[in-house]
C-alpha positions as CSV (number, residue, x, y, z in Angstrom):
1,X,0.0,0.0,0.0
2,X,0.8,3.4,-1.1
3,X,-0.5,6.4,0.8
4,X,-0.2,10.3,0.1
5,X,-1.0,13.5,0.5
6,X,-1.3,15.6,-2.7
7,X,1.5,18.5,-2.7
8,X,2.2,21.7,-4.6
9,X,1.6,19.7,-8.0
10,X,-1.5,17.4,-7.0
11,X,-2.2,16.6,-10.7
12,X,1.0,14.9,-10.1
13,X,-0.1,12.6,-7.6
14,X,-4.1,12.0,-9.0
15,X,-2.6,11.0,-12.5
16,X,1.1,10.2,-13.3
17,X,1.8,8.6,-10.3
18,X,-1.7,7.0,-10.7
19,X,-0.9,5.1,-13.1
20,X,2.8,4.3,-12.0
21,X,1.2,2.8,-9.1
22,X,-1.5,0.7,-11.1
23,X,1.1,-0.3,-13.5
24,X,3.9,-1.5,-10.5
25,X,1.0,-3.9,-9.1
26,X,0.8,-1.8,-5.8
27,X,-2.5,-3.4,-4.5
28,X,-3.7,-0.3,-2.5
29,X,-2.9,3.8,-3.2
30,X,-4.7,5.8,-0.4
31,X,-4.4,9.7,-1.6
32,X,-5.4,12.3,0.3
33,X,-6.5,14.8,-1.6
34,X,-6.7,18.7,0.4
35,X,-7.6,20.2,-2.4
36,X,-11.0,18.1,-3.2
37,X,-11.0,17.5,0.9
38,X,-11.3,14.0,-0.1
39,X,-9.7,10.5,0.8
40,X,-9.5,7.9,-2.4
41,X,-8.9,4.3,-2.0
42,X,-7.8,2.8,-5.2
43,X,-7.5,-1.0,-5.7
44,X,-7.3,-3.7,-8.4
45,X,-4.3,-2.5,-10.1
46,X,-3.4,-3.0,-13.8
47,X,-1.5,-2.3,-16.6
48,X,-4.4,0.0,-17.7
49,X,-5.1,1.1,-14.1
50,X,-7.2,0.7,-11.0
51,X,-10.0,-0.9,-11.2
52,X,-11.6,0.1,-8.3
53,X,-11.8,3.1,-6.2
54,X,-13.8,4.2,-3.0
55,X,-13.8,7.9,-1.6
56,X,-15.2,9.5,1.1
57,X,-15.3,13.6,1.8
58,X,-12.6,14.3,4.5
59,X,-14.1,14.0,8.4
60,X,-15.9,10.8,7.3
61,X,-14.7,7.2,7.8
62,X,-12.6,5.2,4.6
63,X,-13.0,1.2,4.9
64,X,-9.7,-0.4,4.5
65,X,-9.6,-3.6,3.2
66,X,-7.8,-7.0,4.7
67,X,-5.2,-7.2,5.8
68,X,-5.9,-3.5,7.8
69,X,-9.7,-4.2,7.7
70,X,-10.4,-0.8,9.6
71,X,-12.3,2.3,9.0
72,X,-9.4,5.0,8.5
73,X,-10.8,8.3,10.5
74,X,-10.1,11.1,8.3
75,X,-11.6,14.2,10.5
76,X,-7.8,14.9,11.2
77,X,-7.0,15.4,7.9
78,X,-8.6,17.9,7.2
């Protein structure tokens, strides 16, 4: 699992590395996003991409799958 917090260039992070991710067969890429105040779970990596991807708006709970299997808090995130 991969997990970040977008930075001065957040296009960056919600695209190339996006893909670099999906493409390395890194199962999980958690990105907190301030600028959208969201937190994105992306899973089911490929060559193409993720396949999946859960968000919640920042202050609400993000399930993590096994092995976490947790609810991330995000309200101190924001």
């Amino acid at each position: 699992m991969v997990a970040e917090i977008t930075g001065s260039r957040p296009e960056r992070d919600r695209v190339d590395k996006l893909l670099a991710y999906a493409r390395g067969a890194i199962p999980l890429y958690l990105l907190i996003d301030r600028d959208r105040r969201a937190a994105t779970l992306f899973s089911e990596p490929s060559p193409q991409g993720y396949a999946q991807h859960h968000q919640v708006t920042l202050g609400k709970p993000l399930p993590l799958p096994a092995p976490f299997a947790f609810d991330l808090a995000t309200g101190r995130l924001l």
